[in-house]
C-alpha positions as CSV (number, residue, x, y, z in Angstrom):
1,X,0.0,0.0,0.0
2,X,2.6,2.5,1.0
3,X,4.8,1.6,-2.3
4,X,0.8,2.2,-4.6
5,X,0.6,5.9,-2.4
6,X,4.0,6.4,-2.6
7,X,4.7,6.0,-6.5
8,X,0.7,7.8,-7.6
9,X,2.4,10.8,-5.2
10,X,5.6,10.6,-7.6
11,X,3.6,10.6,-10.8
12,X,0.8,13.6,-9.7
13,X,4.2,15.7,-8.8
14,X,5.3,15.2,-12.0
15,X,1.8,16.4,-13.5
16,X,2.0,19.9,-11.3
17,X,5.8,20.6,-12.2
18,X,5.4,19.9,-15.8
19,X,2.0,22.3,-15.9
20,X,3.7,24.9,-14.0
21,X,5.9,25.2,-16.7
22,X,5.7,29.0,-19.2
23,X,8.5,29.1,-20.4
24,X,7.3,30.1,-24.0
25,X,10.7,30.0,-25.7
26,X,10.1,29.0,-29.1
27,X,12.9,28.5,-31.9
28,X,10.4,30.1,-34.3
29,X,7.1,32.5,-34.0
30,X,4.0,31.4,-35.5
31,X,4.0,34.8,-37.9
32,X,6.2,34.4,-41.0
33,X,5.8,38.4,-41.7
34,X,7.8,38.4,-38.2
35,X,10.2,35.9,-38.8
36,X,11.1,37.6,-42.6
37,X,11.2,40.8,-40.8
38,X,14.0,39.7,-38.0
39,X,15.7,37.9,-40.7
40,X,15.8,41.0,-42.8
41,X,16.9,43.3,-40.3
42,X,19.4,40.6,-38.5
43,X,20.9,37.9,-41.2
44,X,23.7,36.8,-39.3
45,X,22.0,36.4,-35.9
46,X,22.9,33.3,-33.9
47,X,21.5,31.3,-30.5
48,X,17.8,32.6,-31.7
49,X,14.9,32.4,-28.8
50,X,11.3,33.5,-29.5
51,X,8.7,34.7,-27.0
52,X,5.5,35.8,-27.6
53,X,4.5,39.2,-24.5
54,X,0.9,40.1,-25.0
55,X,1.1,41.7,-28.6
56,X,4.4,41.4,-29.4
57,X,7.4,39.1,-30.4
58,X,10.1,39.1,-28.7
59,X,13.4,37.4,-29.9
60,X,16.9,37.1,-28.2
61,X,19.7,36.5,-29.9
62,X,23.2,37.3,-30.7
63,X,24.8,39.5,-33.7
64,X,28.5,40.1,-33.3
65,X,29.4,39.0,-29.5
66,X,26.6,41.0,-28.2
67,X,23.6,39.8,-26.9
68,X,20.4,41.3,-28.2
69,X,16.6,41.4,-27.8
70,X,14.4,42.5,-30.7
71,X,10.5,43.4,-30.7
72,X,8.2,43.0,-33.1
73,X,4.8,43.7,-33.2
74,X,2.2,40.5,-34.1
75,X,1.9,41.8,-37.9
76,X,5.7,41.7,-38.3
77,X,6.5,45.6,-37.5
78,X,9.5,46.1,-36.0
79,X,9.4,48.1,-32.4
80,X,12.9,47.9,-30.7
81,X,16.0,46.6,-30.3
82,X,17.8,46.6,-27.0
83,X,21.3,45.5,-27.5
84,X,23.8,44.7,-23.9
85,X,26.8,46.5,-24.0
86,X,30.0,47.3,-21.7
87,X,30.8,50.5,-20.2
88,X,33.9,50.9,-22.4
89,X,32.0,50.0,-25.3
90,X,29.9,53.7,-25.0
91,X,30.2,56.9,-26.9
92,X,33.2,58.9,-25.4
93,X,30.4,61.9,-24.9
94,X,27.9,59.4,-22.9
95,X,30.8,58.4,-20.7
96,X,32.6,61.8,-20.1
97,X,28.9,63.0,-19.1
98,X,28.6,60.3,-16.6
99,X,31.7,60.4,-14.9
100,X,31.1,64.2,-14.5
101,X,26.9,64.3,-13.4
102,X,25.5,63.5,-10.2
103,X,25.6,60.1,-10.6
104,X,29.3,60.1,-11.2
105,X,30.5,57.7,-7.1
106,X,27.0,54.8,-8.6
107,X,28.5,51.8,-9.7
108,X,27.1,50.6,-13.3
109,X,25.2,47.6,-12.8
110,X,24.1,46.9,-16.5
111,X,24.8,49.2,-20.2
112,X,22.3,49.4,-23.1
113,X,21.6,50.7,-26.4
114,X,18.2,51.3,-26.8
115,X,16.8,51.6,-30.4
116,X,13.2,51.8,-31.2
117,X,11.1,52.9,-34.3
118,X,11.0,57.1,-35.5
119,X,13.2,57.7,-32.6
120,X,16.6,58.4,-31.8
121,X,18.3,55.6,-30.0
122,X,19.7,56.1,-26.4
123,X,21.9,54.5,-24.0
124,X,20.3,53.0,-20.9
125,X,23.2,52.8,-17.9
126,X,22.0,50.9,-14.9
127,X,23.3,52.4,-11.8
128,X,23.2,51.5,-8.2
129,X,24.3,52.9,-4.6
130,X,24.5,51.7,-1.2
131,X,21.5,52.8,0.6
132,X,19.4,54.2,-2.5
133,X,17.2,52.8,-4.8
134,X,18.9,52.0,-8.0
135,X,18.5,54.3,-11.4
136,X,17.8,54.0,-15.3
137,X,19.9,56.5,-16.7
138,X,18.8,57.5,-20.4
139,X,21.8,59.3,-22.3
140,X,21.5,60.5,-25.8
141,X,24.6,59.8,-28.3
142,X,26.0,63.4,-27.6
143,X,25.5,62.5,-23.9
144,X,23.1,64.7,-22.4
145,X,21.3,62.6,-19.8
146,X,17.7,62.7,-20.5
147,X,15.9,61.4,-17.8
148,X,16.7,59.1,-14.7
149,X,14.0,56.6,-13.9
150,X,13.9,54.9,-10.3
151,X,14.0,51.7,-10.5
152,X,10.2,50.5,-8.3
153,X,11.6,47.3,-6.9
């Protein structure tokens, strides 16, 4: 009796892991117009991962060494790319302007180069400080700092 309980307990576990699972990575969308879109835009893209977000697409990859994330909207429209950088790997301008503002002692946490449809793109330096809550700070190329966005967790 105990080995019967013991191995339907084994089998119903398995049941509740495996449904817990939403990982939607895909290797492909179900939308050719965005699959010919990210291939257009990224032909040499490698280690490809789909997600589908609500109404969009989301794909990680990597182009060059860099690891990137590309959204597209369900009818195959680009929206953004967000590519992960290092802090050496900024615009002498974006850096100089850091290293001088009021965020110049925060330790960057995380770098990125925001690019998004009929805007110019921006760099995105995650910073953080003992004691405070940690910041998004948006730079333009020439490195004037646009905004800083608190970070709500």
């Amino acid at each position: 009796m105990k080995r019967i309980c013991f191995f339907t307990g084994l089998i119903m576990s398995l049941f509740v892991f495996t449904g817990c699972d939403d990982n939607d990575d895909r290797t492909h969308p179900d939308s050719q117009e965005v699959e010919n879109t990210f291939k257009a835009m990224y032909p040499d893209a490698s280690r490809v991962d789909w997600e589908r977000k609500g109404d969009y697409w989301i794909v990680d990859f990597w182009k060059n060494a860099k690891e990137m994330e590309a959204w597209f909207d369900l009818n195959g429209e680009w929206y953004q790319t967000e590519t992960d950088l290092i802090y050496t790997d900024l615009p002498e301008a974006v850096k100089t302007a850091f290293q001088s503002g009021e965020y110049k002692d925060w330790r960057v946490d995380d770098v990125d180069l925001i690019e998004r449809k009929d805007t110019e793109k921006f760099y995105v330096l995650d910073v953080e400080k003992k004691g405070s809550p940690d910041y998004d700070l948006h730079y333009s190329i020439e490195g004037t700092l646009i905004k800083a966005v608190a970070d709500p967790s």
